[in-house]
Chimera marker file (.cmm) of the C-alpha trace (Angstrom):
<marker_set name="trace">
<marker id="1" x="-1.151" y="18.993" z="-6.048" r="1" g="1" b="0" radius="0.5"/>
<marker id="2" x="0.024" y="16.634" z="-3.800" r="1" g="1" b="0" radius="0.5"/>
<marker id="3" x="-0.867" y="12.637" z="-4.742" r="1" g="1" b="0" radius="0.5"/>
<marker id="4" x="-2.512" y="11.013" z="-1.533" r="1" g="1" b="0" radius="0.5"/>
<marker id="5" x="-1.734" y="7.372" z="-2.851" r="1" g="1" b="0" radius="0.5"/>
<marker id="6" x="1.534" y="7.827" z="-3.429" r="1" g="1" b="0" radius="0.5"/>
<marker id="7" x="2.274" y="9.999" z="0.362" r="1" g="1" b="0" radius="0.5"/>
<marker id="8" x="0.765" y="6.642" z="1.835" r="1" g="1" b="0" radius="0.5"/>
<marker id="9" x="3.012" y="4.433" z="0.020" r="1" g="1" b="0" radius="0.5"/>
<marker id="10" x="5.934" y="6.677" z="1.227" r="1" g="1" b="0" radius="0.5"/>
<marker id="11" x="4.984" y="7.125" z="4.423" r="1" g="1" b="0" radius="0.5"/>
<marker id="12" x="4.468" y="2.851" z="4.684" r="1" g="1" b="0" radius="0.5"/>
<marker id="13" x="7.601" y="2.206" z="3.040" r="1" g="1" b="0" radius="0.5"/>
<marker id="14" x="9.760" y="4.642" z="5.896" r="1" g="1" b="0" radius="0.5"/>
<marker id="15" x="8.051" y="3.028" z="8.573" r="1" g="1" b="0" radius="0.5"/>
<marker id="16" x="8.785" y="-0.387" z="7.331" r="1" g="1" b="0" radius="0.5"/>
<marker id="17" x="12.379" y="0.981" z="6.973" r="1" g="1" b="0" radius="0.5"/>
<marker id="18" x="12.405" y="2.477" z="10.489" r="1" g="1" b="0" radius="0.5"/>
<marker id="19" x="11.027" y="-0.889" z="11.787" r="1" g="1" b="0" radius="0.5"/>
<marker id="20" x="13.384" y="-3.668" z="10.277" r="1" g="1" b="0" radius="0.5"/>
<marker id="21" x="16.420" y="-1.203" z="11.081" r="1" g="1" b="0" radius="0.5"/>
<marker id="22" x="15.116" y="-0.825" z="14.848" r="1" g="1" b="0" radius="0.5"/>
<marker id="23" x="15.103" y="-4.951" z="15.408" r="1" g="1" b="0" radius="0.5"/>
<marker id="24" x="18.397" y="-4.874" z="13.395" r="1" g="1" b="0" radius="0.5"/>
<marker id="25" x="20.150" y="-2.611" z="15.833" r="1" g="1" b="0" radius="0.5"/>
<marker id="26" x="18.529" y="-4.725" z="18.639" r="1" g="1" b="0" radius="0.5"/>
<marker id="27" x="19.245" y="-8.182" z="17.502" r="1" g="1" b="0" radius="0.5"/>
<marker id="28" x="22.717" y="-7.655" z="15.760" r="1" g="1" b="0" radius="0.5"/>
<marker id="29" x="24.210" y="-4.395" z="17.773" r="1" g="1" b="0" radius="0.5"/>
<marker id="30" x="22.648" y="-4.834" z="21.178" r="1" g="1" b="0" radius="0.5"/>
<marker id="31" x="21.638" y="-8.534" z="21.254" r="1" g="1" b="0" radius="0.5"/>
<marker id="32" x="17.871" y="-8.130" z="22.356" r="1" g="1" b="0" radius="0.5"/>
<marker id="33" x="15.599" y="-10.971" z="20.627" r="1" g="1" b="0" radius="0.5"/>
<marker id="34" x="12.514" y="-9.019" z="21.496" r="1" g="1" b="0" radius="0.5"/>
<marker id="35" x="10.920" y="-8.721" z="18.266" r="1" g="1" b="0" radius="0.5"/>
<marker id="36" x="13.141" y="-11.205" z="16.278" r="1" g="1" b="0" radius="0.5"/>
<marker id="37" x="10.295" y="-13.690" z="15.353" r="1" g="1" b="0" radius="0.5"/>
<marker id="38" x="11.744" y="-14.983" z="12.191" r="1" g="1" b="0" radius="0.5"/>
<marker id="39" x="15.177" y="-14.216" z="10.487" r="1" g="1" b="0" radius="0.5"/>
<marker id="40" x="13.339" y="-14.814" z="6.969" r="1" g="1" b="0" radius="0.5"/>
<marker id="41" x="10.305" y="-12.629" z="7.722" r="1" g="1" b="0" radius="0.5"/>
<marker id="42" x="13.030" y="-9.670" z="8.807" r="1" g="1" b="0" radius="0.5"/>
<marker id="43" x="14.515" y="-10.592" z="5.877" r="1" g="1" b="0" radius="0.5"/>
<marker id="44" x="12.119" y="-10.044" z="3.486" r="1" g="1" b="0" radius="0.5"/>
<marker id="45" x="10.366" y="-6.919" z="4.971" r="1" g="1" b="0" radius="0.5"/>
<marker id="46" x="13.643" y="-5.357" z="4.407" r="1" g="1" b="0" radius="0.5"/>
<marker id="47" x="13.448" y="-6.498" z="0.976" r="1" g="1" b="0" radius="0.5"/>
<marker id="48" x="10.413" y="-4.922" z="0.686" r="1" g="1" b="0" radius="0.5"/>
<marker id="49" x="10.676" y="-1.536" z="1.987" r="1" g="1" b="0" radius="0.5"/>
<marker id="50" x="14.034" y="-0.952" z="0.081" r="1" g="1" b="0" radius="0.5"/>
<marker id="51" x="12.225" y="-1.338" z="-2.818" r="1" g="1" b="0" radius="0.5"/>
<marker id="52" x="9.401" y="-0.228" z="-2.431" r="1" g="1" b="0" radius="0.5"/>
<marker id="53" x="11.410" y="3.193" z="-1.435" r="1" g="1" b="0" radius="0.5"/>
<marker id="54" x="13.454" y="3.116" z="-4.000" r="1" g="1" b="0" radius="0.5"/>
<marker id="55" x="10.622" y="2.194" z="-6.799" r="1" g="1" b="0" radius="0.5"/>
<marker id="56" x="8.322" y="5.593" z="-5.072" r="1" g="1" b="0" radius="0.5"/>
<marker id="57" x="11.664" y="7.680" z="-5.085" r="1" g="1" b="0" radius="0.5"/>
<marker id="58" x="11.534" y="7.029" z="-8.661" r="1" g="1" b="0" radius="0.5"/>
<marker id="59" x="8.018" y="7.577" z="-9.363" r="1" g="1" b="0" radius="0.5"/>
<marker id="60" x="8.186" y="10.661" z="-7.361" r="1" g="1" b="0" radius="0.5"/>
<marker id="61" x="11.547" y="12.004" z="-9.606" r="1" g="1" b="0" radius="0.5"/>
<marker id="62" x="9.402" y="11.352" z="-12.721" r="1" g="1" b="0" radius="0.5"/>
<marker id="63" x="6.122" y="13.318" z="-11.727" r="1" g="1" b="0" radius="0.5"/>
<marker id="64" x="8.617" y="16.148" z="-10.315" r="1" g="1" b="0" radius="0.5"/>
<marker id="65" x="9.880" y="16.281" z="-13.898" r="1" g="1" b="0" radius="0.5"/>
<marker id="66" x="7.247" y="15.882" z="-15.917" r="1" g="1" b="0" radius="0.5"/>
<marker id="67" x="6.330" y="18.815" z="-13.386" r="1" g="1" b="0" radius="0.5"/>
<marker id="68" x="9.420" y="20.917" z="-13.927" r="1" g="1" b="0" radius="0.5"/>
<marker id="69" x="10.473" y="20.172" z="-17.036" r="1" g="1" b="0" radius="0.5"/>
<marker id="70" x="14.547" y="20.741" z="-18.001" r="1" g="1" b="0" radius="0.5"/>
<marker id="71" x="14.712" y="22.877" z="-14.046" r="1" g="1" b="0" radius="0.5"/>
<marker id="72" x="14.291" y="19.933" z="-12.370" r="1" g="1" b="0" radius="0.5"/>
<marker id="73" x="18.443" y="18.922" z="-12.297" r="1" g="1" b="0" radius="0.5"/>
<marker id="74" x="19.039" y="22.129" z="-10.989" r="1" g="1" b="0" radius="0.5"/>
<marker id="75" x="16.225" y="22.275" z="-8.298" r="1" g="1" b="0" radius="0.5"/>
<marker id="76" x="17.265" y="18.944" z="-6.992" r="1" g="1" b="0" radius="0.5"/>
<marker id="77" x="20.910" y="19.939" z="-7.295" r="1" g="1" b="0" radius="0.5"/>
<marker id="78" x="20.512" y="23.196" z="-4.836" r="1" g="1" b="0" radius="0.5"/>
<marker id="79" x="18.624" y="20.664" z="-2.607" r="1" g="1" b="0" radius="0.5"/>
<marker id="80" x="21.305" y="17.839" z="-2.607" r="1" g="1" b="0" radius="0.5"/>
<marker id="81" x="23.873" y="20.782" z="-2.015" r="1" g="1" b="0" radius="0.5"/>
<marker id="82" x="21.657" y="22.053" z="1.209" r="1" g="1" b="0" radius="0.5"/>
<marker id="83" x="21.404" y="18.364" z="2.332" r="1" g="1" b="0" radius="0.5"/>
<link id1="1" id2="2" r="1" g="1" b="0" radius="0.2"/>
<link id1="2" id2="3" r="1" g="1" b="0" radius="0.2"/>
<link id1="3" id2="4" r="1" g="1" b="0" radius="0.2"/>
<link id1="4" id2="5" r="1" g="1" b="0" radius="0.2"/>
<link id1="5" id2="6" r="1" g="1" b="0" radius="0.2"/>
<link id1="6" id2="7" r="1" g="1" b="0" radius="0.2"/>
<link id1="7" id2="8" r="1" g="1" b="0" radius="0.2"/>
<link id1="8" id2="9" r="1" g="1" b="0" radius="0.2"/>
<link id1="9" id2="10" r="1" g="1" b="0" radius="0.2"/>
<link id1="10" id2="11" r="1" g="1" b="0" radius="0.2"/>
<link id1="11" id2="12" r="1" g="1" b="0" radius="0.2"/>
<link id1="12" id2="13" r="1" g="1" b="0" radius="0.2"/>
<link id1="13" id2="14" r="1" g="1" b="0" radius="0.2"/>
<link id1="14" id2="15" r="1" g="1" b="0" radius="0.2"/>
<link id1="15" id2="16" r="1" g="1" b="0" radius="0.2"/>
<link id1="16" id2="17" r="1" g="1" b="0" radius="0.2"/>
<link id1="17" id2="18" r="1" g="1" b="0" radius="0.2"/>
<link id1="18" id2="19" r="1" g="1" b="0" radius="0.2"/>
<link id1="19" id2="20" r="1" g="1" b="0" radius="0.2"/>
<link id1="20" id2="21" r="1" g="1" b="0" radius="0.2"/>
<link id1="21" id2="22" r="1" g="1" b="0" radius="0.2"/>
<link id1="22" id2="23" r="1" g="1" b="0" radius="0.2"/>
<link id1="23" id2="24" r="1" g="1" b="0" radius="0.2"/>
<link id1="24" id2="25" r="1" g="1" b="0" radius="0.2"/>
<link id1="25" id2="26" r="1" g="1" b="0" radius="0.2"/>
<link id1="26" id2="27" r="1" g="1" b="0" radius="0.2"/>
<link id1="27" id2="28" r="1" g="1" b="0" radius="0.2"/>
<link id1="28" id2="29" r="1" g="1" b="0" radius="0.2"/>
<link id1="29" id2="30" r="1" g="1" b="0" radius="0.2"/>
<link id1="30" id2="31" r="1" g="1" b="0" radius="0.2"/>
<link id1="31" id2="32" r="1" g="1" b="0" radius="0.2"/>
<link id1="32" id2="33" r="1" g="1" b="0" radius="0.2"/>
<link id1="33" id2="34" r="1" g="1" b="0" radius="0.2"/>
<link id1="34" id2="35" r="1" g="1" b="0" radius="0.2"/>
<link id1="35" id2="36" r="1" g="1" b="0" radius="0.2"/>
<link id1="36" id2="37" r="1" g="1" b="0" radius="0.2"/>
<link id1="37" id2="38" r="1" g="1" b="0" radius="0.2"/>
<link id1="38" id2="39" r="1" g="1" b="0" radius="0.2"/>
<link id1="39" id2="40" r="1" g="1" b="0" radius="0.2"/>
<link id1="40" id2="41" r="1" g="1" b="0" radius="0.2"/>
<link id1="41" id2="42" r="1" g="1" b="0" radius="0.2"/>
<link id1="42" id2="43" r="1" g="1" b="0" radius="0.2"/>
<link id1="43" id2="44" r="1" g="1" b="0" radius="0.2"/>
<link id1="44" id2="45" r="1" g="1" b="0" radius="0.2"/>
<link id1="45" id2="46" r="1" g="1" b="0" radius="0.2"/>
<link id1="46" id2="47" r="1" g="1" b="0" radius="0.2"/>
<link id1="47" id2="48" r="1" g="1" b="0" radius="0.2"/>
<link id1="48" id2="49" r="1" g="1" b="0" radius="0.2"/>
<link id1="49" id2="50" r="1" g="1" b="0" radius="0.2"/>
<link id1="50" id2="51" r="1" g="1" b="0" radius="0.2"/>
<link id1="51" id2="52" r="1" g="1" b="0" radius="0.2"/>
<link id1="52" id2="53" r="1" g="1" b="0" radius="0.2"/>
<link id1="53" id2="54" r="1" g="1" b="0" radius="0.2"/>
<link id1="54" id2="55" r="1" g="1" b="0" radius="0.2"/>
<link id1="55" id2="56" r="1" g="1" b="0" radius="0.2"/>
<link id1="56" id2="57" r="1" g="1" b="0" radius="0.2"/>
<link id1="57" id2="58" r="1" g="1" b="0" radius="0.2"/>
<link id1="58" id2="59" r="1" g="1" b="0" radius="0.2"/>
<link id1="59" id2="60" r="1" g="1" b="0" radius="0.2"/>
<link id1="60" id2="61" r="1" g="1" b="0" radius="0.2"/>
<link id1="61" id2="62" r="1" g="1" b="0" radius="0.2"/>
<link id1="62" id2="63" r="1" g="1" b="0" radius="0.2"/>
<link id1="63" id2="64" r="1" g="1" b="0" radius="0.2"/>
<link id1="64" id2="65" r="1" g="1" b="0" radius="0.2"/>
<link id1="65" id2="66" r="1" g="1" b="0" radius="0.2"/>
<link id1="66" id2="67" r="1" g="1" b="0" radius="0.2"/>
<link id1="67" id2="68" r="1" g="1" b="0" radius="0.2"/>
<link id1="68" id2="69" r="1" g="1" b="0" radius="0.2"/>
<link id1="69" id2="70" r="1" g="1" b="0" radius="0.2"/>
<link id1="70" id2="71" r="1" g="1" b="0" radius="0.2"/>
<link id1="71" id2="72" r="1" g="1" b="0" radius="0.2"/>
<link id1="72" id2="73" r="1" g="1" b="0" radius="0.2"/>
<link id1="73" id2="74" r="1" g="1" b="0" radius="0.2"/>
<link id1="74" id2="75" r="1" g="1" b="0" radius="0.2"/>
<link id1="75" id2="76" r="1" g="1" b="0" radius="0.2"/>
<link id1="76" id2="77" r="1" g="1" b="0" radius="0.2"/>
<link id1="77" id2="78" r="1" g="1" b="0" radius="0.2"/>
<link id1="78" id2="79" r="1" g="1" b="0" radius="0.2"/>
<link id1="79" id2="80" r="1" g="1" b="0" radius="0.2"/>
<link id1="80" id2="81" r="1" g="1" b="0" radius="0.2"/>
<link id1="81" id2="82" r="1" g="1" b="0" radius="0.2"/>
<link id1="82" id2="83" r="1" g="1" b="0" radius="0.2"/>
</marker_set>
């Protein structure tokens, strides 16, 4: 059973992650100011979607084991290993 809420937080939080590292790599890599509309706005939308990744990664790890119980390590294990 997949949770809807918490796919739409996920989903949010990569795009926001996608989007500050696109106007980093054009402001600080390739000098383009196109969308840099405010150093302290980039900042903290960063801010944001690191945490908010890392806080769903979390949640997500917790649900998976209250899911899985003690199989959890090595199910994540075999997929770290694949990765």
């Amino acid at each position: 059973m997949r949770l809807q809420r918490l796919d739409i937080l996920r989903g949010t939080a990569i795009v926001l992650m996608v989007v500050f590292h696109l106007n980093y790599s054009l402001v600080n890599i390739f000098g383009i100011e196109s969308l840099n509309f405010s150093e302290l706005l980039w900042y903290i939308l960063g801010k944001i979607a690191a945490l908010g990744f890392m806080t769903i990664a979390g949640i997500s790890f917790s649900l998976a084991e209250k899911k899985y119980g003690k199989n959890i390590w090595e199910k994540y294990w075999k997929y770290a290993f694949v990765l």
